[in-house]
C-alpha positions as CSV (number, residue, x, y, z in Angstrom):
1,X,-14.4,6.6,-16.9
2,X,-11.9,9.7,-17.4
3,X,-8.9,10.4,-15.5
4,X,-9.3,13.0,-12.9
5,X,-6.4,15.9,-14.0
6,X,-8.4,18.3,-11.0
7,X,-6.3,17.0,-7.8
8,X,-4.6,19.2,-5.3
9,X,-1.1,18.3,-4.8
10,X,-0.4,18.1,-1.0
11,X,1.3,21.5,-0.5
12,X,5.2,20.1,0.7
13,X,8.2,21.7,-0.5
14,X,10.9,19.0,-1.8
15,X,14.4,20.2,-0.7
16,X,17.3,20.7,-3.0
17,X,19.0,17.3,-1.5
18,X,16.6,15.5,-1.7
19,X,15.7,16.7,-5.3
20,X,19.5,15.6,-6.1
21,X,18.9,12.1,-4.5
22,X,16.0,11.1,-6.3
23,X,17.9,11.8,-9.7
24,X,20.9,10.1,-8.6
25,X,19.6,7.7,-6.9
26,X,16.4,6.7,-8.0
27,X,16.1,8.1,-11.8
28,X,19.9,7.4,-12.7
29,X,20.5,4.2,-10.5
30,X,17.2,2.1,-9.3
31,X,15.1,2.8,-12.6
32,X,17.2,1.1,-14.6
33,X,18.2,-1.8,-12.3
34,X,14.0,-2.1,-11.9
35,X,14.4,-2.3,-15.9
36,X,17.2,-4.8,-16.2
37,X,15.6,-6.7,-13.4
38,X,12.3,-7.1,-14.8
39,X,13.1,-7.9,-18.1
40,X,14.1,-11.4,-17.2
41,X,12.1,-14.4,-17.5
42,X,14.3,-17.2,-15.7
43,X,12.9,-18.6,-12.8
44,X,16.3,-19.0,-11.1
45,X,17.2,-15.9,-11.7
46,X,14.4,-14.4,-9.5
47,X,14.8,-16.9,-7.2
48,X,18.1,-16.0,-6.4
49,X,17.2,-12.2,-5.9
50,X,14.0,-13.1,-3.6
51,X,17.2,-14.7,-1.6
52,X,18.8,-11.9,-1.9
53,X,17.1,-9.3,-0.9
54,X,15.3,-11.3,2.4
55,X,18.5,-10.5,4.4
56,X,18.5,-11.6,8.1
57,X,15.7,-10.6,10.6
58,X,16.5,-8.3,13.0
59,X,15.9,-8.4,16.5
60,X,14.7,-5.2,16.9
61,X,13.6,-2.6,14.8
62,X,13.6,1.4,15.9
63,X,13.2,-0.1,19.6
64,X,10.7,-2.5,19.3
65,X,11.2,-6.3,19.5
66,X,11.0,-8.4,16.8
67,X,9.9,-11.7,16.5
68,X,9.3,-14.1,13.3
69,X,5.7,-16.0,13.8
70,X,3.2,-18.1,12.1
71,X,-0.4,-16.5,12.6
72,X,-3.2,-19.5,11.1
73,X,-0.5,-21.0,8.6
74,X,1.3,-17.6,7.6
75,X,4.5,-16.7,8.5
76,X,6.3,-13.4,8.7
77,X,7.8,-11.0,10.9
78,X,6.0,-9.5,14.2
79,X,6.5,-6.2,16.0
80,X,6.4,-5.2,19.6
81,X,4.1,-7.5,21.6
82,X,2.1,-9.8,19.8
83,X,-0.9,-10.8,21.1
84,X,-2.1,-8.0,23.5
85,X,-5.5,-7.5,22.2
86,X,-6.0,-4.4,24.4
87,X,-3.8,-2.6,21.8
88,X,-4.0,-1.9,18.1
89,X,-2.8,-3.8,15.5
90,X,-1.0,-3.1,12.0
91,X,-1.5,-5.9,9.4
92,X,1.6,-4.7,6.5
93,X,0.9,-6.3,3.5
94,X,4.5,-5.2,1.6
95,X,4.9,-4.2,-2.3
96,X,7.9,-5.6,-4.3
97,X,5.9,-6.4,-7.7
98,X,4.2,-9.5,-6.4
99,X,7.4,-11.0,-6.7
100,X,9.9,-9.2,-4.1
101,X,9.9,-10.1,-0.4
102,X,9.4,-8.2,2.3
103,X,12.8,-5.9,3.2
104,X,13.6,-5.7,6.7
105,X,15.0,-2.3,6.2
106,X,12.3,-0.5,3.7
107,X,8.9,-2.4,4.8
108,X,9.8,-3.8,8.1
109,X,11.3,-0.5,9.5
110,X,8.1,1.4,8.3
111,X,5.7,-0.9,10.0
112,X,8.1,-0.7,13.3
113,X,7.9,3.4,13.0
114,X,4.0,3.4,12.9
115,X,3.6,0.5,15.5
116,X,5.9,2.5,17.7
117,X,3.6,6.2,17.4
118,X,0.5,4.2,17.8
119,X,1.7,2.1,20.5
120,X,0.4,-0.7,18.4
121,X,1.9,-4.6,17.5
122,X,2.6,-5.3,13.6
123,X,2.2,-8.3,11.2
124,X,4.2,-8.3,8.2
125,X,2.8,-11.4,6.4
126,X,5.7,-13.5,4.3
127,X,2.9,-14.3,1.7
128,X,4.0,-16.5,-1.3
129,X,4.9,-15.2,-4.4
130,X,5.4,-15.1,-8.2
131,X,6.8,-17.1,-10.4
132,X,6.2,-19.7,-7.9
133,X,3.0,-18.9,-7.0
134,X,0.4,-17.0,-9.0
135,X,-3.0,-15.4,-8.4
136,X,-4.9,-16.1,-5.8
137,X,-2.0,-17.3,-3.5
138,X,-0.9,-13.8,-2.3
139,X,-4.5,-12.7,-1.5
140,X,-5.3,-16.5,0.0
141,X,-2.1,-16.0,2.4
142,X,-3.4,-12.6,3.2
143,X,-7.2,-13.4,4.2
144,X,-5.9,-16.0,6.2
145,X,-3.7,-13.6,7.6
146,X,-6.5,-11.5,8.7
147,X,-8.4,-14.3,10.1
148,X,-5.5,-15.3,12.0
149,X,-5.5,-12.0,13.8
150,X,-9.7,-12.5,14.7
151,X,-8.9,-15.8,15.8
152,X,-6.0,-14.3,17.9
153,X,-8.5,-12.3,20.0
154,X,-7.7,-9.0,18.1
155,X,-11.4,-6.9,17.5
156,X,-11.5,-6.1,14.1
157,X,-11.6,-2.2,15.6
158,X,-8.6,-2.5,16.5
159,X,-6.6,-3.8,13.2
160,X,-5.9,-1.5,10.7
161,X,-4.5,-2.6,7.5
162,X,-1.9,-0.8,5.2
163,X,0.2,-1.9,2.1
164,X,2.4,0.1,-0.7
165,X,2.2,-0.8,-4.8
166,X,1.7,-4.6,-4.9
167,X,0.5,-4.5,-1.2
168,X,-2.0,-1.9,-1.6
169,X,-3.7,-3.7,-4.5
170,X,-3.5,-6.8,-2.0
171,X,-5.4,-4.6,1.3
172,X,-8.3,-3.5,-1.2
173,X,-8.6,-7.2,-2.4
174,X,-8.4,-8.4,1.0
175,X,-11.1,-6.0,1.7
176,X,-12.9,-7.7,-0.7
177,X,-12.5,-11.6,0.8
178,X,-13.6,-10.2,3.7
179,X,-16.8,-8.7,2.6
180,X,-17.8,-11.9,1.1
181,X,-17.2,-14.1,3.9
182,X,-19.0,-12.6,6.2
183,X,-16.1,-11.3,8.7
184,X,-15.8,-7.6,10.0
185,X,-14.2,-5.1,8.6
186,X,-11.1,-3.1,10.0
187,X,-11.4,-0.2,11.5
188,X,-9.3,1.6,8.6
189,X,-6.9,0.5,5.9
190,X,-4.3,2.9,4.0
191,X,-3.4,1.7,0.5
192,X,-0.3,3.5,-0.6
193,X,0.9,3.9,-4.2
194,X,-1.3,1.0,-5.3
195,X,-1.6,-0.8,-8.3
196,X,-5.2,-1.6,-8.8
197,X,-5.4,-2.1,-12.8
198,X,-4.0,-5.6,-13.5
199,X,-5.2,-6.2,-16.8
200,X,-3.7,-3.4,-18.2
201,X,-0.1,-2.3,-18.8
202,X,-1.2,0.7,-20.7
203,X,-4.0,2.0,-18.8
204,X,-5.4,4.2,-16.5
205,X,-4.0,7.3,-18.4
206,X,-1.0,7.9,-16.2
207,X,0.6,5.4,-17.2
208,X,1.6,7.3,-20.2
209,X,1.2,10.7,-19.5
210,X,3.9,10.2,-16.8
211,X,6.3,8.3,-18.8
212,X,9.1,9.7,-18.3
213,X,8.3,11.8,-15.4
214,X,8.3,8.7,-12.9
215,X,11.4,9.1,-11.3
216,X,11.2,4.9,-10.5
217,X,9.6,3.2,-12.6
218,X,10.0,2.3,-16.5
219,X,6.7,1.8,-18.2
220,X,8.3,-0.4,-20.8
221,X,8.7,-3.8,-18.1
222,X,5.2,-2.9,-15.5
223,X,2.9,-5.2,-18.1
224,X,5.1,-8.1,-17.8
225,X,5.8,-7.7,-14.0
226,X,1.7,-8.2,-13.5
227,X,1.4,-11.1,-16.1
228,X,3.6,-12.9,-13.9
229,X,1.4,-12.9,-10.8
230,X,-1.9,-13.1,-12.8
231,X,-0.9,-15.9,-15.2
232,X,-4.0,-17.3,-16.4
233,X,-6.4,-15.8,-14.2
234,X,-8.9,-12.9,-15.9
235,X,-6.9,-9.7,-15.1
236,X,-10.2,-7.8,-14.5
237,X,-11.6,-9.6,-12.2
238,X,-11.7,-7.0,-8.8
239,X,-9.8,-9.3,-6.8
240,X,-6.7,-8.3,-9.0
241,X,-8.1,-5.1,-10.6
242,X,-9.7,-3.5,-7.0
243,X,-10.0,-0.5,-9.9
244,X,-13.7,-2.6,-10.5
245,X,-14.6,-3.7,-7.1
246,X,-17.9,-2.6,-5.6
247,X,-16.6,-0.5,-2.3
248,X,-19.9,-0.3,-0.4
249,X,-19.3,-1.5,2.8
250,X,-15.2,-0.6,2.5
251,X,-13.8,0.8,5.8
252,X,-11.8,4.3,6.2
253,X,-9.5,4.8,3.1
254,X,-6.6,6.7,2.9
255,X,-4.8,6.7,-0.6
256,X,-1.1,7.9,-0.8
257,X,0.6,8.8,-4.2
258,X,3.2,10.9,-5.8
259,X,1.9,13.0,-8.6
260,X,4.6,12.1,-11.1
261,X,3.9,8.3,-10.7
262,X,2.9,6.1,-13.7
263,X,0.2,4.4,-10.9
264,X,-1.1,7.7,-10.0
265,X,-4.5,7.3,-11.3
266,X,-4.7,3.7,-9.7
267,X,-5.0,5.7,-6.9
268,X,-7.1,8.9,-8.3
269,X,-10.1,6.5,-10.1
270,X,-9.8,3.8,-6.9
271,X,-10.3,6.9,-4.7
272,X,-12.9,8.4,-7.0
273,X,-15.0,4.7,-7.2
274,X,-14.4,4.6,-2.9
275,X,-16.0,8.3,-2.8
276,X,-19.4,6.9,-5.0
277,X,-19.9,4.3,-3.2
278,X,-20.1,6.6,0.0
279,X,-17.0,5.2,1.6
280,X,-15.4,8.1,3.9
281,X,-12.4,8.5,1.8
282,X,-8.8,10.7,1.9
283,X,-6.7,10.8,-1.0
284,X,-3.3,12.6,-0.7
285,X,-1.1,13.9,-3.6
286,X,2.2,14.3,-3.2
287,X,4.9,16.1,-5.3
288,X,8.1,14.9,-7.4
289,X,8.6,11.9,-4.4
290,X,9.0,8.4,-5.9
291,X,6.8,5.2,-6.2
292,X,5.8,4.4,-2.5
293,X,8.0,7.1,-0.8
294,X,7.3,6.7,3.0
295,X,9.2,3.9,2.6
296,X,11.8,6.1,1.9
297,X,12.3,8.7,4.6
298,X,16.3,8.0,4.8
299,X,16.4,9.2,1.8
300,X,14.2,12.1,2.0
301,X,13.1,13.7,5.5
302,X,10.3,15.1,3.9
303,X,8.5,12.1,3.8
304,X,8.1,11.3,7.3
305,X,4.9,13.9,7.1
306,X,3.1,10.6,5.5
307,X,4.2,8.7,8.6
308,X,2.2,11.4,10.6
309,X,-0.6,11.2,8.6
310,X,-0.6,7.5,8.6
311,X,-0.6,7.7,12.3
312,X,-3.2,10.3,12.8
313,X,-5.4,8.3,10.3
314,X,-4.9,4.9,11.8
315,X,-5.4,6.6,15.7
316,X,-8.6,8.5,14.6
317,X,-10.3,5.2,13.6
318,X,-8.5,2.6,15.7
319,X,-8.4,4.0,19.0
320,X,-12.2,5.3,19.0
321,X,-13.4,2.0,17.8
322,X,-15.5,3.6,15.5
323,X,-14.9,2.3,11.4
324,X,-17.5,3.9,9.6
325,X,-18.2,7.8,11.3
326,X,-17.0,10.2,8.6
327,X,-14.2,12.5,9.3
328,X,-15.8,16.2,9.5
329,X,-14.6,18.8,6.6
330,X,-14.2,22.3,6.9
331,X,-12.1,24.7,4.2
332,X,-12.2,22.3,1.3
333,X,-10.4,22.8,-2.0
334,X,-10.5,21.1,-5.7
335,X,-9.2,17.7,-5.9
336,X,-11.3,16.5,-8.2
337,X,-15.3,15.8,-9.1
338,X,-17.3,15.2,-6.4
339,X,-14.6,15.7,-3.5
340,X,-13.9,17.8,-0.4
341,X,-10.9,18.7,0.9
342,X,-9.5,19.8,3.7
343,X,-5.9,19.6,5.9
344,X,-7.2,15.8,7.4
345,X,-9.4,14.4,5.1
346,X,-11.3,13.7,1.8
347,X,-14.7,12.8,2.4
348,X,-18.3,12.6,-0.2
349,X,-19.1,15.4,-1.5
């Protein structure tokens, strides 16, 4: 399998600011804290920064209420009005490494801008992570998750599932689990940024062709972040590599990545393996923006495009009830063998 270099990068122009921000910020600031951060190996240590970092609940969240539930023996924050199966619902399963909790400013105000355009409730599941707890546990806590919305009431055509970098490996495992026992599918799910090669800190080819070009992320620390989730579990296996899971049957994906990103082709070869398997399947490119930006769009305005997109992805499947009817192409472009493009989607060739 060979990296796909032939991709169309999403046509947005970065502004100078935020061009300035994501050196200062990001490149000269948060890259090496990610760094110094990952390099340790004492439990306390990370301990004390999952404390720190799971700051107090809010009540509310860009005017929606929240709430802080347990949905079939998973906790985690809830947004807007739980349990009104008439409406959609957004199951957030949030990065941070496998070992970072949820932030109720970066994954908690996401989910509360898309619930509030799709007039939809949220789950942000508070699954349990490394050192703690290793491979399977996330994905156990997530599948149950997901059941705990079916058993809720919620049609599965009306739950749409999304999740950046850790979480995005965790929505196309979880779309595994549920393939295999039995339960319907979602109407759509949206990995962005995900990391969907476990069992290799050098590989796919990004991952060193972009050295130095991601403005987040040092290469040197990403192999030993994903040994401490998979521990002693075989890092290939599809569950923790989705890069080698069989995708027939998948519902509606939409990948999200920046093109300077070491994970980019996490997303290009998942996309590509979606696409042969005849899943209906949109992969957007997006220039010099960081690691998971629309969780960034304080930072940089441009980025709350992808919380358009998101939307209009989510609505098209969600609200017509409809998880498997392809999304028509018209002008297409080059992204890469055996895709179409056009403004709305990427669908099989």
């Amino acid at each position: 399998m060979t990296t796909l270099r032939g991709f169309t990068v999403k046509p947005v122009v970065i502004g100078l600011r935020s061009r300035v921000l994501l050196f200062l910020l990001f490149r000269c600031l948060l890259k090496p804290l990610i760094w110094l951060t990952a390099g340790t190996n004492s439990v306390k240590r990370l301990l004390r920064l999952q404390a720190r970092i799971a700051s107090r609940l809010p009540e509310r969240s860009h005017g929606l209420a929240v709430d802080y539930r347990i949905v079939n023996s998973v906790p985690g924050p809830v947004v807007a009005e739980f349990g009104n199966t008439g409406k959609p619902i957004v199951l957030y399963l949030h990065g941070g490494g496998f070992l970072i909790p949820a932030s109720p400013q970066a994954h908690l105000g996401l989910l509360a801008r898309l619930c509030r355009k799709l007039d939809a409730a949220g789950f942000l599941p508070d699954y349990r992570l490394a050192p703690l707890h290793k491979y399977p546990a996330a994905l156990d806590d997530c599948e149950r998750a997901y059941r705990g919305l079916l058993d809720a009431g919620y049609a599965a055509q009306r739950i749409a599932v999304a999740g950046e970098s850790a979480g995005g490996n965790l929505v196309l495992g979880l779309l595994q689990r549920i393939r295999k026992a039995g339960l319907p599918m979602p109407a759509c799910a949206v990995p962005i940024s995900p990391v969907t090669e476990m069992a290799r800190g050098y590989a796919p080819p990004s991952r060193i062709h972009n050295v130095g070009r991601d403005p987040m992320f040092p290469a040197g620390p990403l192999a030993g972040i994903l040994q401490l989730y998979v521990g002693d579990a075989r890092g290939d296996d599809p569950e923790l590599s989705p890069l080698y899971a069989d995708y027939r049957g998948f519902p509606p994906l939409y990948f999200l990545v920046g093109e300077s990103e070491l994970l980019l082709d996490d997303s290009l070869l998942a996309a590509q393996q979606a696409r042969d398997a005849g899943v209906t399947t949109r992969l957007d490119v997006w220039p010099l923006l960081p690691h998971a930006f629309p969780l960034f769009a304080g930072v940089f305005p441009e980025a709350r495009q992808s919380h358009e997109d998101i939307v209009a992805f989510i609505r098209a499947h969600c609200h017509s009830g409809e998880s498997r009817n392809p999304v028509s192409s018209s002008t297409t472009k080059t992204l890469g063998p055996g895709f179409r493009r056009d403004d709305a989607s990427l669908s099989p060739g």
